[in-house]
Residue frames as qw, qx, qy, qz and C-alpha x, y, z in Angstrom:
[[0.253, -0.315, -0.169, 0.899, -9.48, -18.39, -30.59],
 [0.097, -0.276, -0.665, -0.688, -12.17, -17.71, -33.36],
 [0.309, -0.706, -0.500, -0.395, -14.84, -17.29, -31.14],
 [0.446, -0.477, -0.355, 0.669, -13.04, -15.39, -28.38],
 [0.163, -0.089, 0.090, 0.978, -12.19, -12.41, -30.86],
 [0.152, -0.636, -0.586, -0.479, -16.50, -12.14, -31.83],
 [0.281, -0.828, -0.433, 0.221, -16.62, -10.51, -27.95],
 [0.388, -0.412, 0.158, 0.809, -13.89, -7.96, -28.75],
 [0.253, 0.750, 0.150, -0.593, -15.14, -4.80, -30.40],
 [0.684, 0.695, 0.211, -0.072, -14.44, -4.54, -34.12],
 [0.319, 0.833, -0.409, 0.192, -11.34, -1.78, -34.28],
 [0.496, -0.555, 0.656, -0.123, -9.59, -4.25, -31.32],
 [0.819, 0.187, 0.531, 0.111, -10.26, -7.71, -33.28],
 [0.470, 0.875, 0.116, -0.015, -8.88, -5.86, -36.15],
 [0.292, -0.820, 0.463, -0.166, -5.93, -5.13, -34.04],
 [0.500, -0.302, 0.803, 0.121, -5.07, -8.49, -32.82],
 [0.882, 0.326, 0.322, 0.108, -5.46, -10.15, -36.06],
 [0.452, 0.798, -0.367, 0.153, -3.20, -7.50, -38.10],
 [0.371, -0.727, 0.534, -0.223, -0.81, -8.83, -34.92],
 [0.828, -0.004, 0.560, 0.030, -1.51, -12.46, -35.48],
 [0.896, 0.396, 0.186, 0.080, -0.91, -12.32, -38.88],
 [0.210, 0.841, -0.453, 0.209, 2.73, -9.95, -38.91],
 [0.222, -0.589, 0.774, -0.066, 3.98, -12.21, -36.26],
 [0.927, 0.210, 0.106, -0.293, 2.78, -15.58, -38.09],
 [0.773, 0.475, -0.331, 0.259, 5.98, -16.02, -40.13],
 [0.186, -0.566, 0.734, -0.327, 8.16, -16.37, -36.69],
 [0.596, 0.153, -0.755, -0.228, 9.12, -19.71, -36.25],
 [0.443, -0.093, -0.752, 0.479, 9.03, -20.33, -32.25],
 [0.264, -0.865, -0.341, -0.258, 7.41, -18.80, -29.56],
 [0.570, -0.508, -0.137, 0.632, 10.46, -17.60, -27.76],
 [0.320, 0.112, 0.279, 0.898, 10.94, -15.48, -31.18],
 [0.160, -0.753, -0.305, -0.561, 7.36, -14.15, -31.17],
 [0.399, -0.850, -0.294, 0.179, 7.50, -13.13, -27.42],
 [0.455, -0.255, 0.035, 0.853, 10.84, -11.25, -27.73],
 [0.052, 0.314, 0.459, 0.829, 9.34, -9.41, -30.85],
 [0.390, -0.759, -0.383, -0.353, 6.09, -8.53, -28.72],
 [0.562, -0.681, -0.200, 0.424, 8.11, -7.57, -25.56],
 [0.402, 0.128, 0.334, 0.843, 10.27, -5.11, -28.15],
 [0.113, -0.526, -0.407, -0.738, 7.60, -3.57, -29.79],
 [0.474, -0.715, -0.496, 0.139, 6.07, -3.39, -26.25],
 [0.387, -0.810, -0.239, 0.370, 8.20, -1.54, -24.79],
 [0.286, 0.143, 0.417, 0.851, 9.80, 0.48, -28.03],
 [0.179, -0.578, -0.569, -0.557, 6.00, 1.59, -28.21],
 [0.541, -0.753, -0.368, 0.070, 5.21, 2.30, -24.83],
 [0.398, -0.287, 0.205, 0.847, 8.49, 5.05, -24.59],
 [0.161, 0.128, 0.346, 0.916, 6.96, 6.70, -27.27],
 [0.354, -0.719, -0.466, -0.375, 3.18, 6.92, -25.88],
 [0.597, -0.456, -0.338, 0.568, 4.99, 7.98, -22.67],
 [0.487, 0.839, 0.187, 0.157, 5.36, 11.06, -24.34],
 [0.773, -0.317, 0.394, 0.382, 9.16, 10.53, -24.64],
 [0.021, 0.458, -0.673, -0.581, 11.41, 10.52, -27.45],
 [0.677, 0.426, -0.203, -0.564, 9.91, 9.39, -30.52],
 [0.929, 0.041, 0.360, 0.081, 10.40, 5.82, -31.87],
 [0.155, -0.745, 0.392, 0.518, 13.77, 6.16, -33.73],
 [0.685, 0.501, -0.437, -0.296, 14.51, 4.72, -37.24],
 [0.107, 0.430, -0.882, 0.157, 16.90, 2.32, -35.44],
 [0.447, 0.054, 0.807, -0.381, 14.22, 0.68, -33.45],
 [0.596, 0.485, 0.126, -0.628, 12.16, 0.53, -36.15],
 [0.488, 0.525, -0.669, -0.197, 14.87, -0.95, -38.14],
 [0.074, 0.232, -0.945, 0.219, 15.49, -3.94, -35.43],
 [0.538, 0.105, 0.475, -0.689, 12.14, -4.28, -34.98],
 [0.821, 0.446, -0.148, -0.323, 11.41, -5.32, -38.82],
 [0.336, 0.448, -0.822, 0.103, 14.80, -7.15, -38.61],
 [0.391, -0.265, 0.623, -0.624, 13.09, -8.98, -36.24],
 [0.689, 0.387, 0.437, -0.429, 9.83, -9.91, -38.09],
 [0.673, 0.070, 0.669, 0.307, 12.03, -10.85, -40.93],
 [0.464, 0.847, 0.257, -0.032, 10.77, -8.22, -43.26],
 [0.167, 0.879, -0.446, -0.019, 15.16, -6.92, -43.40],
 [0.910, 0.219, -0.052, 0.347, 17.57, -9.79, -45.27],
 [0.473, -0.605, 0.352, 0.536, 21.24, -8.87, -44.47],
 [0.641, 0.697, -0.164, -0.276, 22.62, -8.15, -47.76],
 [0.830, -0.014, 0.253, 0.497, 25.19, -10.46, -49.21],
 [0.306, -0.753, 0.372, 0.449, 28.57, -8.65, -49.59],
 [0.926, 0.177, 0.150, 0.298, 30.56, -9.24, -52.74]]
């Protein structure tokens, strides 16, 4: 894929790589498309010029990408 991203402008290749590497730590590809079909359309509502992305989505989003542990109860 290395020499696909050399035809893709700078700020785009920049783009998909920050992409490749956030969704890297998903283990499957069923987990990385959900997480790109989320953000897809979580993002695309808010460029719509809609309602804003909400903390919530924002929250299930990173719950997603692993970056939010449940906390352990005691």
């Amino acid at each position: 894929m290395n020499w696909l991203l050399r035809f893709l402008p700078e700020d785009k290749r920049a783009l998909l790589e920050l992409a490749l590497r956030i969704t890297s730590s998903l283990d499957s590809a069923e987990e990385r498309r959900d997480v790109a079909k989320y953000g897809l359309e979580m993002f695309s509502k808010d460029s719509e010029g809609g309602a804003r992305c909400t903390v919530a989505e924002w929250a299930v989003l990173g719950r997603m990408l692993g970056g939010f542990k449940p906390s352990a109860k005691s």
